[in-house]
Backbone bond lengths (Angstrom), bond angles and torsions (degrees), N, CA, C in turn:
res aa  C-N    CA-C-N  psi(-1)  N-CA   C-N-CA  omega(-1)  CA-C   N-CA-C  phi
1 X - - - 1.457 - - 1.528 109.62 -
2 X 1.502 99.75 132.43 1.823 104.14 -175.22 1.695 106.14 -65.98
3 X 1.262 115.19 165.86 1.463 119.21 152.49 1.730 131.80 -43.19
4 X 1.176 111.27 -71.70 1.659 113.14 140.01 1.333 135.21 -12.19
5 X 1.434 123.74 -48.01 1.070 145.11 160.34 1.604 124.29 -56.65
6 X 1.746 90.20 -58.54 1.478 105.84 170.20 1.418 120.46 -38.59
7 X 1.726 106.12 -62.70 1.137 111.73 174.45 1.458 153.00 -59.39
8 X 1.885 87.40 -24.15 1.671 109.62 162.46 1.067 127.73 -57.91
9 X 1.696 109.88 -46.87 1.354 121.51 157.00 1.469 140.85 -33.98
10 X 1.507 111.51 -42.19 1.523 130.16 -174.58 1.607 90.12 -89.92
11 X 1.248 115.06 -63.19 2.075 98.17 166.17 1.350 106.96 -30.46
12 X 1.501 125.05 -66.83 1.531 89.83 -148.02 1.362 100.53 -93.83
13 X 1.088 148.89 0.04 1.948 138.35 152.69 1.352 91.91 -50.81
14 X 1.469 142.93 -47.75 1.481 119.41 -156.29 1.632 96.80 -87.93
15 X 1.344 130.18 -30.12 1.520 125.91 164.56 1.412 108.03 -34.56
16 X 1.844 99.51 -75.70 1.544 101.68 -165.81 1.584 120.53 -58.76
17 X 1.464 124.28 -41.92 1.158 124.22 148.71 1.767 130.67 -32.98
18 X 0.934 127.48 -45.31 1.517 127.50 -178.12 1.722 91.23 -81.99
19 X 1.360 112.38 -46.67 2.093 87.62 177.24 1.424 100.14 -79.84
20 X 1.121 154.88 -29.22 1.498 126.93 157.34 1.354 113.48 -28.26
21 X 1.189 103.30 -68.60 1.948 110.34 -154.17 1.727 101.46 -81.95
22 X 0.907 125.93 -0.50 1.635 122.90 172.94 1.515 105.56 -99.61
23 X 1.525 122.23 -40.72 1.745 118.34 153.46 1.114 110.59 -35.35
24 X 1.597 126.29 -84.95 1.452 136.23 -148.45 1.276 97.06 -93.84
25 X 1.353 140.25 -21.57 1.600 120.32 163.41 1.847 130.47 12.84
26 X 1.428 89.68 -85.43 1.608 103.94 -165.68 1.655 100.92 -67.36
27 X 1.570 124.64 -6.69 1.532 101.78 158.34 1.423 120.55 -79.80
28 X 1.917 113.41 -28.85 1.519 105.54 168.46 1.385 112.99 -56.41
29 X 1.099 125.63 -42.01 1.755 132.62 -174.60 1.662 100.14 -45.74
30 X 1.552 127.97 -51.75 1.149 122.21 -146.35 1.716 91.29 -97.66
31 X 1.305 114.01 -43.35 2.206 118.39 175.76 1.763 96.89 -60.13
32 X 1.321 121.84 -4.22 1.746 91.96 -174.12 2.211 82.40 -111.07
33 X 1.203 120.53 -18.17 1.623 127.96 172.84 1.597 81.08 -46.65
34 X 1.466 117.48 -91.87 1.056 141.94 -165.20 1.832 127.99 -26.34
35 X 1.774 92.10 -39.46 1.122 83.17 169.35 1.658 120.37 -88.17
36 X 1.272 126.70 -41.84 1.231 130.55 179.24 1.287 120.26 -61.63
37 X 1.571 114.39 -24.28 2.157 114.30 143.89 1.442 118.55 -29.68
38 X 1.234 114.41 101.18 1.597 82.64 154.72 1.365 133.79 -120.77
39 X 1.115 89.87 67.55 1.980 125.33 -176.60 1.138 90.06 -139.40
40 X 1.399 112.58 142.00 1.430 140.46 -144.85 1.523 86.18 -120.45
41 X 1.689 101.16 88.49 1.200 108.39 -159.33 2.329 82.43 -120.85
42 X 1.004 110.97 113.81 1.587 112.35 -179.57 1.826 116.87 -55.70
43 X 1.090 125.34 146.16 1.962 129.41 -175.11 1.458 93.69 -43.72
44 X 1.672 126.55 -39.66 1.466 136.80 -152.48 1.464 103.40 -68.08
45 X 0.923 98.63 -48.03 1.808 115.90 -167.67 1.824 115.44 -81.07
46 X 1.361 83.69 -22.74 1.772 102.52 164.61 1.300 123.55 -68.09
47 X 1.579 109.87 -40.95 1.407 139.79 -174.42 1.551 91.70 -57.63
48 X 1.340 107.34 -59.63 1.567 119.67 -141.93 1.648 111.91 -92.08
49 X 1.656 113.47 3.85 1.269 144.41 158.54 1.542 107.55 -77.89
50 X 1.309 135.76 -42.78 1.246 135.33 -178.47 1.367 123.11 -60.17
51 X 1.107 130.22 141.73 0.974 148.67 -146.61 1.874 140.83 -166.52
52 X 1.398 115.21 149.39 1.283 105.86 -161.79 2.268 110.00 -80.49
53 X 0.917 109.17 117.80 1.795 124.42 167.11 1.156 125.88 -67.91
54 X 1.283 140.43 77.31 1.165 125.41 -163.22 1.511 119.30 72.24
55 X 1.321 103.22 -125.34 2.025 107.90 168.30 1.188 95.07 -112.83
56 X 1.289 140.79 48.71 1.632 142.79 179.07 1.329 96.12 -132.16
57 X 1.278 125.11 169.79 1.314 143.96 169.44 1.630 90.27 -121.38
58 X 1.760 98.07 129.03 1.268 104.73 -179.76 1.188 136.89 -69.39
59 X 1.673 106.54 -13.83 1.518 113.65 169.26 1.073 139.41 -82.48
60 X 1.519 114.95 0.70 1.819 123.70 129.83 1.574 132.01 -69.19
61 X 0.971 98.55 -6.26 1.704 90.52 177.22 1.834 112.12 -63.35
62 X 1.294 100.40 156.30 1.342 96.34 -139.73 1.734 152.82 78.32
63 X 0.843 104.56 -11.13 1.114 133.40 176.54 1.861 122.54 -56.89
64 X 0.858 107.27 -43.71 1.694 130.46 157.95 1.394 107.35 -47.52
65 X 1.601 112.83 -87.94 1.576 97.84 -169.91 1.636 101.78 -57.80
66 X 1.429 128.58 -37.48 1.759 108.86 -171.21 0.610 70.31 -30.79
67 X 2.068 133.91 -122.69 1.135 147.98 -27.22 2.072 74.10 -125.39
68 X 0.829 143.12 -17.34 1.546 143.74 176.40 1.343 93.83 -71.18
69 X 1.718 120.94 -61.47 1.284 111.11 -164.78 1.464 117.31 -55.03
70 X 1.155 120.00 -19.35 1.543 122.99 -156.98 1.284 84.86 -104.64
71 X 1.166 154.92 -38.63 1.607 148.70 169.05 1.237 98.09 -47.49
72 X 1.208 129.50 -50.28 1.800 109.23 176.65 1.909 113.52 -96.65
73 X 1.198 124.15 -29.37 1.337 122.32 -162.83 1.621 92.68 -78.48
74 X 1.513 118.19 -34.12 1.801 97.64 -156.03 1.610 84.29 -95.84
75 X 1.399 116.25 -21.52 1.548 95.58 -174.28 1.454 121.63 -77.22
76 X 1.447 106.90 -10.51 1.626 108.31 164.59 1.104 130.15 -101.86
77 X 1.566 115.75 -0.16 1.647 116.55 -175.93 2.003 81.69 -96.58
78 X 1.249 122.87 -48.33 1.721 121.39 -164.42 1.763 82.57 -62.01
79 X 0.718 145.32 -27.49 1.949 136.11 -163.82 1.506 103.86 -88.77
80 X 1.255 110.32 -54.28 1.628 119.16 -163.41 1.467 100.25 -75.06
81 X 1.408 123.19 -41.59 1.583 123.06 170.11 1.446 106.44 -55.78
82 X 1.331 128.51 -74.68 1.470 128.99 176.90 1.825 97.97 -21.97
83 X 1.023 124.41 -109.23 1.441 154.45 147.32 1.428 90.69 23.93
84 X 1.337 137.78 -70.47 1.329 135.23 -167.33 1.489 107.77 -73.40
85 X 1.616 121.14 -56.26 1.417 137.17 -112.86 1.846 76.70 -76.42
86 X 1.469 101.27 147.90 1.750 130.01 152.21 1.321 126.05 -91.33
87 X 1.641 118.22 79.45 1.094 117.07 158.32 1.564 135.33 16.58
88 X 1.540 99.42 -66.52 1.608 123.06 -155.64 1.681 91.00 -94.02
89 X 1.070 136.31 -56.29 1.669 141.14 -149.03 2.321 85.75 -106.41
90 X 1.958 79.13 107.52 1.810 85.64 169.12 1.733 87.94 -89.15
91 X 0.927 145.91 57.08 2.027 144.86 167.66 1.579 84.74 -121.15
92 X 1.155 121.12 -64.17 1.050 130.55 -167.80 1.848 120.34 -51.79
93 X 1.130 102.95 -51.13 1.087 119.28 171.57 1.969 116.69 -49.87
94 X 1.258 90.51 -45.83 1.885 108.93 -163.86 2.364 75.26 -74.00
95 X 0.775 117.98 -48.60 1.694 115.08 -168.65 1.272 108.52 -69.98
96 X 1.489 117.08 -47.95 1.901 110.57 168.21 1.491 97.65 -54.57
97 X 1.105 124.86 -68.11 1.659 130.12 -164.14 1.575 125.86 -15.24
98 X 2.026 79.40 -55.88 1.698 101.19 -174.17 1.500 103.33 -84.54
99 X 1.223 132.07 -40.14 1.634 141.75 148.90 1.472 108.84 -4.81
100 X 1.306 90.81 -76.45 1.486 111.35 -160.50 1.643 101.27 -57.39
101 X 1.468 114.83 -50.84 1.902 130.46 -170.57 1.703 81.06 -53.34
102 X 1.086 124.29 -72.81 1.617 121.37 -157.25 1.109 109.44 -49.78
103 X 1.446 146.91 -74.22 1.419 167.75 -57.08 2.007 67.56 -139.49
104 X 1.919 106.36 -79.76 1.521 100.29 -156.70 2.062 106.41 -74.82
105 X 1.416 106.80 7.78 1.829 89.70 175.97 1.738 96.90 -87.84
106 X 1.337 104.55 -40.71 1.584 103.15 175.83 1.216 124.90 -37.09
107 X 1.339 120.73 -28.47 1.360 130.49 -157.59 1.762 95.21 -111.67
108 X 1.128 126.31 -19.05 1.435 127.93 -157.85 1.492 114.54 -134.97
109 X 1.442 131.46 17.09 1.162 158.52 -99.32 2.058 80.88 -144.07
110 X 0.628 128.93 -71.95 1.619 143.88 168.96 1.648 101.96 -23.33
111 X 1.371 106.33 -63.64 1.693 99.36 178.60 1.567 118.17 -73.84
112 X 1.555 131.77 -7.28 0.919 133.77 -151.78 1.533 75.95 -98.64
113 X 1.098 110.67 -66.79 1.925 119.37 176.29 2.060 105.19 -32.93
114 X 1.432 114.78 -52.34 1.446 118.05 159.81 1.591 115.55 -14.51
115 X 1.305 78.59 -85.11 1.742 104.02 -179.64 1.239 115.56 -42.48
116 X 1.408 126.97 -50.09 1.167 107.83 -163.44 1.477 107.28 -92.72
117 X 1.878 107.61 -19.00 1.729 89.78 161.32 1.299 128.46 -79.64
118 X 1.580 132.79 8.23 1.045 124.60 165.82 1.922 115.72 -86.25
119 X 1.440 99.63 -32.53 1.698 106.53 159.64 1.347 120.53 -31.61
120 X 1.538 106.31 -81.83 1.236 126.34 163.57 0.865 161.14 -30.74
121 X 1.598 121.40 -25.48 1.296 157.09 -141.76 1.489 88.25 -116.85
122 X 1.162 118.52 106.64 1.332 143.63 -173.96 1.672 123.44 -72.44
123 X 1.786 95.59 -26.31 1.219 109.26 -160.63 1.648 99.55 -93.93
124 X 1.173 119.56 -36.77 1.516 140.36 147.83 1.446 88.39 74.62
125 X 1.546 106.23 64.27 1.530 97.35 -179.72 2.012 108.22 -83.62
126 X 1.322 108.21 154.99 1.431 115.24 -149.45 1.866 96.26 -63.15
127 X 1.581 98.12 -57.19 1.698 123.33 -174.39 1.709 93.59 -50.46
128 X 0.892 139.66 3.73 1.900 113.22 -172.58 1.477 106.08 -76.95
129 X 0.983 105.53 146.70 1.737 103.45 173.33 1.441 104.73 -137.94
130 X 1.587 129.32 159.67 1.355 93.77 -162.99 2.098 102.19 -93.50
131 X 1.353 100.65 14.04 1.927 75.57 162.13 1.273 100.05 -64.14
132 X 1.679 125.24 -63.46 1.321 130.32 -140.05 2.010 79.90 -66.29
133 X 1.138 163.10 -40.75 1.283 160.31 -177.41 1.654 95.48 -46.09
134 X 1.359 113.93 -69.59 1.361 116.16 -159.99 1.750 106.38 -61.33
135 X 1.404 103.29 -24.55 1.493 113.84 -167.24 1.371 100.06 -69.41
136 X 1.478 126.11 -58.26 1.239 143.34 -170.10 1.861 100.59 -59.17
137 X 2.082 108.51 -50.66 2.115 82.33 164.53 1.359 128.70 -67.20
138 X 1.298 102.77 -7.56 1.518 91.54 -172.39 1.025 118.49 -97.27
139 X 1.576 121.17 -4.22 1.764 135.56 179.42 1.868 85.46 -87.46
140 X 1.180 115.52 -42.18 2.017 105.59 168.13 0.970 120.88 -31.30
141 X 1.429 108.22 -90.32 1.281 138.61 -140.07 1.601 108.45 -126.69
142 X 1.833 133.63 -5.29 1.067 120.48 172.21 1.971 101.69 90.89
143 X 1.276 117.64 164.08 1.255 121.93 -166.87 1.664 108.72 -73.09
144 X 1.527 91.78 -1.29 1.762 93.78 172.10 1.284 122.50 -100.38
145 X 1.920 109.27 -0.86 1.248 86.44 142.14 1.276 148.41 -136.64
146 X 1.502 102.04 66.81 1.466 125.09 167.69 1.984 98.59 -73.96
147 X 1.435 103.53 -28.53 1.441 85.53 -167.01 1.676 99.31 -94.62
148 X 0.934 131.48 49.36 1.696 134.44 -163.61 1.536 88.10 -80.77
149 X 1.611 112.89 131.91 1.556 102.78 155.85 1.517 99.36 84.42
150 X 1.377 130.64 3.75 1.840 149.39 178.13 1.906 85.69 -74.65
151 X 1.088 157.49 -25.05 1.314 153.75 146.66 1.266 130.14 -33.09
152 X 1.634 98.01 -68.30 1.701 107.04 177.59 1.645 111.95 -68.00
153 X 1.791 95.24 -55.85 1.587 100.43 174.56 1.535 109.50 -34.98
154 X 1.709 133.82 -77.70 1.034 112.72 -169.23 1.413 131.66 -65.70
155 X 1.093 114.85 -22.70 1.665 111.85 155.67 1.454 122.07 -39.39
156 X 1.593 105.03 -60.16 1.391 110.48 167.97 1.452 112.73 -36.64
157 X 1.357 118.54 -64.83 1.211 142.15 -174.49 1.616 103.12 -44.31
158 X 1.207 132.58 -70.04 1.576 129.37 160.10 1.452 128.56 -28.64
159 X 1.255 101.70 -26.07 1.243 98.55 -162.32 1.829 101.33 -108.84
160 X 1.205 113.48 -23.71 1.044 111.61 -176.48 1.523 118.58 -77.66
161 X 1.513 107.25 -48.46 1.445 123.51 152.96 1.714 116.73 -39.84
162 X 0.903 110.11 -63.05 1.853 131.85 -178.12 1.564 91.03 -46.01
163 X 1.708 115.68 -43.06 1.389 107.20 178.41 1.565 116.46 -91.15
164 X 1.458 126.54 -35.24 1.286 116.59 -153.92 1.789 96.12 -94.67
165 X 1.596 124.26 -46.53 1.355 128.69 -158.94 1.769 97.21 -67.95
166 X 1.633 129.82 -46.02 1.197 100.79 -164.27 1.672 110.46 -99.44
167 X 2.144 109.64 -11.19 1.375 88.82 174.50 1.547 117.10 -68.87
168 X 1.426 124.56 -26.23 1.750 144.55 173.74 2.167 87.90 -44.34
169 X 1.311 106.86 -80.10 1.177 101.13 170.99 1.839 140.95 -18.44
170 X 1.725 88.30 -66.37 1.441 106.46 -175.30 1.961 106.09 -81.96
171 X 1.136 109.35 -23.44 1.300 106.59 -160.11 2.113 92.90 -93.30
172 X 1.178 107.21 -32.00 1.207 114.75 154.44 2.036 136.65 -34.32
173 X 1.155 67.36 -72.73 2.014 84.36 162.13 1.790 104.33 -71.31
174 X 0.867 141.21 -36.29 1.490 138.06 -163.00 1.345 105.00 -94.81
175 X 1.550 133.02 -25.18 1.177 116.99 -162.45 2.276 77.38 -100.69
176 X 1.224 107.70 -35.92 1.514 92.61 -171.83 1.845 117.07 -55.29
177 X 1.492 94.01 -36.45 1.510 113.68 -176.46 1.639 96.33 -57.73
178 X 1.052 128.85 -65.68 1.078 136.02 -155.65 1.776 134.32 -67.82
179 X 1.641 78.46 -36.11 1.970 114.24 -169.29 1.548 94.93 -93.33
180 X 1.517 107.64 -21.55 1.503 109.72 -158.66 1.137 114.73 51.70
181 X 1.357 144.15 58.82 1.432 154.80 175.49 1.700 111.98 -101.39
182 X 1.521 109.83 154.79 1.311 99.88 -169.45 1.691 99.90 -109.92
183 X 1.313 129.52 167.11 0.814 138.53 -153.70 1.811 120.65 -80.37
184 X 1.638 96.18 64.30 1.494 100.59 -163.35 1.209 110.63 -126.59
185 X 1.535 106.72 -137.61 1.716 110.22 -165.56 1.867 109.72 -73.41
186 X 1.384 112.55 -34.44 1.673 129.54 -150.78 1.924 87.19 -92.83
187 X 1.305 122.24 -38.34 0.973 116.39 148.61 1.447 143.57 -33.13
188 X 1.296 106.97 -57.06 1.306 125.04 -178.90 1.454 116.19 -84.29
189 X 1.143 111.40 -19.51 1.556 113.05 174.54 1.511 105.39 -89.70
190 X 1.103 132.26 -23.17 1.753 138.29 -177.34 1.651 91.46 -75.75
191 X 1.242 123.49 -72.49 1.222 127.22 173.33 2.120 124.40 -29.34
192 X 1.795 88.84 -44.92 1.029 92.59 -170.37 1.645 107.61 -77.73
193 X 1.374 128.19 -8.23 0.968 129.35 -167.80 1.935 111.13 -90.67
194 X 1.175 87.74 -40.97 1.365 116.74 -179.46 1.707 91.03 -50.49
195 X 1.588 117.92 -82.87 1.319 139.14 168.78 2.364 96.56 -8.42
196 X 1.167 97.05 -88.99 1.774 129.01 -173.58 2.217 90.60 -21.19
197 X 1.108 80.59 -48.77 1.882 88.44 -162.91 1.456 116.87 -55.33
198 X 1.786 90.91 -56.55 1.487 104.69 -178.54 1.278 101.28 -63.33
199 X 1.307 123.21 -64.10 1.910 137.48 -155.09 2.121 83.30 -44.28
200 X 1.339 111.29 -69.54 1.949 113.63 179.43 1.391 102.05 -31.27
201 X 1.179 96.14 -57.57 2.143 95.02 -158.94 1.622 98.38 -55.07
202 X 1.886 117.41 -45.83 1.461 76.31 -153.61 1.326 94.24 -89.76
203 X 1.537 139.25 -32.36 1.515 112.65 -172.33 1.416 136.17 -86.16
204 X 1.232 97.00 31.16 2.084 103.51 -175.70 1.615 98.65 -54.76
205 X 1.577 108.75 -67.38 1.592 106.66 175.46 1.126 122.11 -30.79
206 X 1.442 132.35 -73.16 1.654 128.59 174.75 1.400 109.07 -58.52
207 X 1.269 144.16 -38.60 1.494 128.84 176.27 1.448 105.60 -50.47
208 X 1.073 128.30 -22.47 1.662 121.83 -131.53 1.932 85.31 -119.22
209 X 1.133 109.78 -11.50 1.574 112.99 178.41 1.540 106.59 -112.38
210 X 1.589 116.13 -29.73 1.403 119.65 166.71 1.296 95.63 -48.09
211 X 1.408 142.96 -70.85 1.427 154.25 -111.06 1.936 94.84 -92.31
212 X 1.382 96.46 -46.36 1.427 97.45 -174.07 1.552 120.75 -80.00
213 X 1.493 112.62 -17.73 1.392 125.65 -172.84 1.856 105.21 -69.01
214 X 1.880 92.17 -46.78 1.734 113.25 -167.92 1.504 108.90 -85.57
215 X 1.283 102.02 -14.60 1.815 108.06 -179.34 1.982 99.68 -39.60
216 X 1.529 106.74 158.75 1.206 102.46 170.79 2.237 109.00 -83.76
217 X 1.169 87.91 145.08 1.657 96.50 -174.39 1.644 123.89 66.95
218 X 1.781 100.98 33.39 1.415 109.72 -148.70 1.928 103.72 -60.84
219 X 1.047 124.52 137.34 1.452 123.54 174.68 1.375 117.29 -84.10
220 X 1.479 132.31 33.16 1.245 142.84 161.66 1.304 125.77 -146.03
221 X 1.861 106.01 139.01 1.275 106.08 -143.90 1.466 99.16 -82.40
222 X 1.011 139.84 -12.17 1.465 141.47 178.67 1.812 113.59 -159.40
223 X 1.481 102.12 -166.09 0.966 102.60 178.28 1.746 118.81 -90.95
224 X 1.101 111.91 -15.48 1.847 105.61 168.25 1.611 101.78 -90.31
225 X 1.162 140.03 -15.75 1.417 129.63 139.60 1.329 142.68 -14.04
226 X 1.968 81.47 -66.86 1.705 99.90 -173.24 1.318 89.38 -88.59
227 X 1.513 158.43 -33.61 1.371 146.04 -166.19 1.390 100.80 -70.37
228 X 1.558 129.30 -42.01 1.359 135.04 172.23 1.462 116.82 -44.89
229 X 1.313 99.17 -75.63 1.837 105.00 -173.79 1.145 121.20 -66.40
230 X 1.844 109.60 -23.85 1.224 109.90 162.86 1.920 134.55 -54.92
231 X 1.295 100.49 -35.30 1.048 105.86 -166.98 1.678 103.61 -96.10
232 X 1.172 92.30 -31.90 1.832 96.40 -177.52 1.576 109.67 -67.91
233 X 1.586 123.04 -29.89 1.352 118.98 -162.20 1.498 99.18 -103.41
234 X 1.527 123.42 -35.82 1.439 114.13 172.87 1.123 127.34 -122.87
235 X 1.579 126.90 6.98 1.134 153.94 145.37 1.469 120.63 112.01
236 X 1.163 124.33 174.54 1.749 111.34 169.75 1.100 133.44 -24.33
237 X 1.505 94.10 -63.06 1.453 108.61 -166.38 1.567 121.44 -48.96
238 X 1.390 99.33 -31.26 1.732 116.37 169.97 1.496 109.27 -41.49
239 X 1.263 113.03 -48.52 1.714 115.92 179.20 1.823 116.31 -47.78
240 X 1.160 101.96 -5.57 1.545 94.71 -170.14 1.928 91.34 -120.80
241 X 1.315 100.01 -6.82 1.741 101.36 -172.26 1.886 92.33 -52.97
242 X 1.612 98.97 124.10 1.343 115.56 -179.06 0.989 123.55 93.04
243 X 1.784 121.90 19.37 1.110 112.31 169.49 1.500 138.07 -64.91
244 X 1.459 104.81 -25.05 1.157 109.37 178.68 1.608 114.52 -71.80
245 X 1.352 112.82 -61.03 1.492 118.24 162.77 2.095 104.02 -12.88
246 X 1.312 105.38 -63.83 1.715 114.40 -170.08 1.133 92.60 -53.60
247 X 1.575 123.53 -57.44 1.223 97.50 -155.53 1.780 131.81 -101.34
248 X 1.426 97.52 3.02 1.678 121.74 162.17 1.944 100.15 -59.96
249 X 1.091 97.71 -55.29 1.189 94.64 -171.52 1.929 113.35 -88.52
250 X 1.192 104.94 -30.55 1.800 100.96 160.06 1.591 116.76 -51.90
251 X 1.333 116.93 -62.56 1.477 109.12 166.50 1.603 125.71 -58.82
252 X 1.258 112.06 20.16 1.848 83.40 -169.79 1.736 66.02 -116.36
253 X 1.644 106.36 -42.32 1.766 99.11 -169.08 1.503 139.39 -54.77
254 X 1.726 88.28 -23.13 1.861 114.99 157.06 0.954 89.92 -86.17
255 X 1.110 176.36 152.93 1.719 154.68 6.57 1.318 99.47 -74.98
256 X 1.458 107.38 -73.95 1.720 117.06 -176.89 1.205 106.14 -44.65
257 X 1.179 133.33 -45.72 1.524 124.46 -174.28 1.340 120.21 -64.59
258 X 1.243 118.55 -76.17 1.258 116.47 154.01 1.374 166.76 -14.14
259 X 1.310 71.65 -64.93 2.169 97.77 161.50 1.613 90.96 -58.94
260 X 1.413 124.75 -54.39 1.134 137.32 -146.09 1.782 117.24 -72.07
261 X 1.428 105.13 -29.49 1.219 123.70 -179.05 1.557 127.24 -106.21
262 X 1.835 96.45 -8.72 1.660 97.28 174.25 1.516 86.59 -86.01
263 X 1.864 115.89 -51.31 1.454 93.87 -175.52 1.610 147.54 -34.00
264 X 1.770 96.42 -37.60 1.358 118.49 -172.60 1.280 95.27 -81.67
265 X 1.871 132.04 -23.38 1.353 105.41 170.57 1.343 142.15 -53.08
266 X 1.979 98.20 -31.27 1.250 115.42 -142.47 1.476 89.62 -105.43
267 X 1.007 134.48 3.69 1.760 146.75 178.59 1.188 85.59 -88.28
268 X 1.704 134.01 -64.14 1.161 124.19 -135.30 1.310 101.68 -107.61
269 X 1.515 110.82 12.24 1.663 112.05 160.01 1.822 114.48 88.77
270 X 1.250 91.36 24.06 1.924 97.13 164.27 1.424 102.47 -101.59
271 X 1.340 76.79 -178.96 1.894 95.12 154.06 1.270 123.65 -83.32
272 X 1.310 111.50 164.02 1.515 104.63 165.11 1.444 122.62 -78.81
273 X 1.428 115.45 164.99 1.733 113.57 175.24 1.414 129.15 -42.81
């Protein structure tokens, strides 16, 4: 693949990515509410808490740094997977996957922390922008702690990748092999669905400790902290509190993405994934 090419490529993952995450947005807004509750407060009642900010609707706030993070995190985990992944060996695949999730949250880990202090932030003052955000962690805690909660996140990050990049992959080739389907839209949405399920199942646990670690004024000093008290004071089952939220909004964000980015491949004269 030429240079030119190269670069077309990383355009359109960060295209299809920013209309993913600006669709399904306001369900991450209300699954990261949900998890850092800890009153067994239902998605419904979350919904019905939301509300208008100014001339904003509050269930975009945040929304800015996402849509940054995913300009660098999805455009280097979708590149570095391509780039690595082995065809022939599905072991291989599940290890680039989770590779790939770590390598770009490490690096992108700062806006994810953004996001969830603009969620969070109770006081929801109108003026925040996120320099004056980043300004205010780093008058905290120093430039280390933009990466606060860089633990759970990349775990998350492994696991979600580990689930969505190689079952999208593997479940891809198997349903075409099998269905005999050609390499199109009905394809990519079977795949993409397949992808949405696994990527939910495995990281509800680490999202759900990311969320509470990065919360603003979080009351735990790390991440074996919050996995501790978490589980000891409201029990396991808490680790999955919000799964559905993840995965309403994991599947619609693999559909949109996907669908969205083989299309734009095949316009702009690649191959598909």
């Amino acid at each position: 693949m030429n240079y030119q090419s190269k670069y077309k490529k990383l355009i359109l993952i960060q295209s299809s990515a920013c209309i993913a995450e600006t669709v399904t947005y306001p369900i991450d807004y209300i699954k990261t509410l949900m998890q850092v509750n800890k009153n067994k407060i239902t998605f419904l009642e979350n919904i019905l808490k939301v509300k208008y900010s100014g001339n904003k609707l509050q269930i975009y706030d945040g929304l800015k740094p996402s849509l940054m993070r995913h300009c660098i995190y999805t455009m280097l985990r979708i590149n570095i997977y391509e780039t690595l992944r082995d065809d022939k060996k599905i072991t291989n695949k599940f290890i680039i996957g989770g590779l790939s999730g770590g390598i770009s949250q490490l690096i992108s880990s700062p806006f994810d922390l953004l996001k969830i202090r603009y969620i969070t932030d109770i006081k929801k003052n109108q003026k925040t922008t996120i320099y004056r955000t980043i300004q205010s962690i780093h008058n905290e805690n120093g430039i280390r702690g933009l990466w606060r909660g860089v633990g759970p996140n990349i775990s998350r990050a492994v696991l979600v990748n580990l689930g969505e990049l190689s079952t999208y992959d593997q479940s891809k080739q198997f349903i075409k092999k099998n269905l005999y389907l050609e390499d199109n839209t009905p394809l990519h949405v079977m795949s993409s669905i397949c992808s949405g399920f696994v990527a939910s199942l495995c990281c509800t646990p680490a999202d759900v400790i990311k969320s509470r670690v990065m919360q603003v004024n979080s009351p735990y000093t790390g991440m074996c902290d919050c996995l501790i008290r978490t589980v000891r004071e409201e029990g396991i089952i808490t680790l999955y509190k919000g799964f559905y939220p993840i995965w309403f909004r994991l599947a619609p964000w693999q559909l949109i993405f996907w669908v969205s980015y083989e299309k734009l491949r095949i316009i702009s004269g690649l191959e598909t994934f």
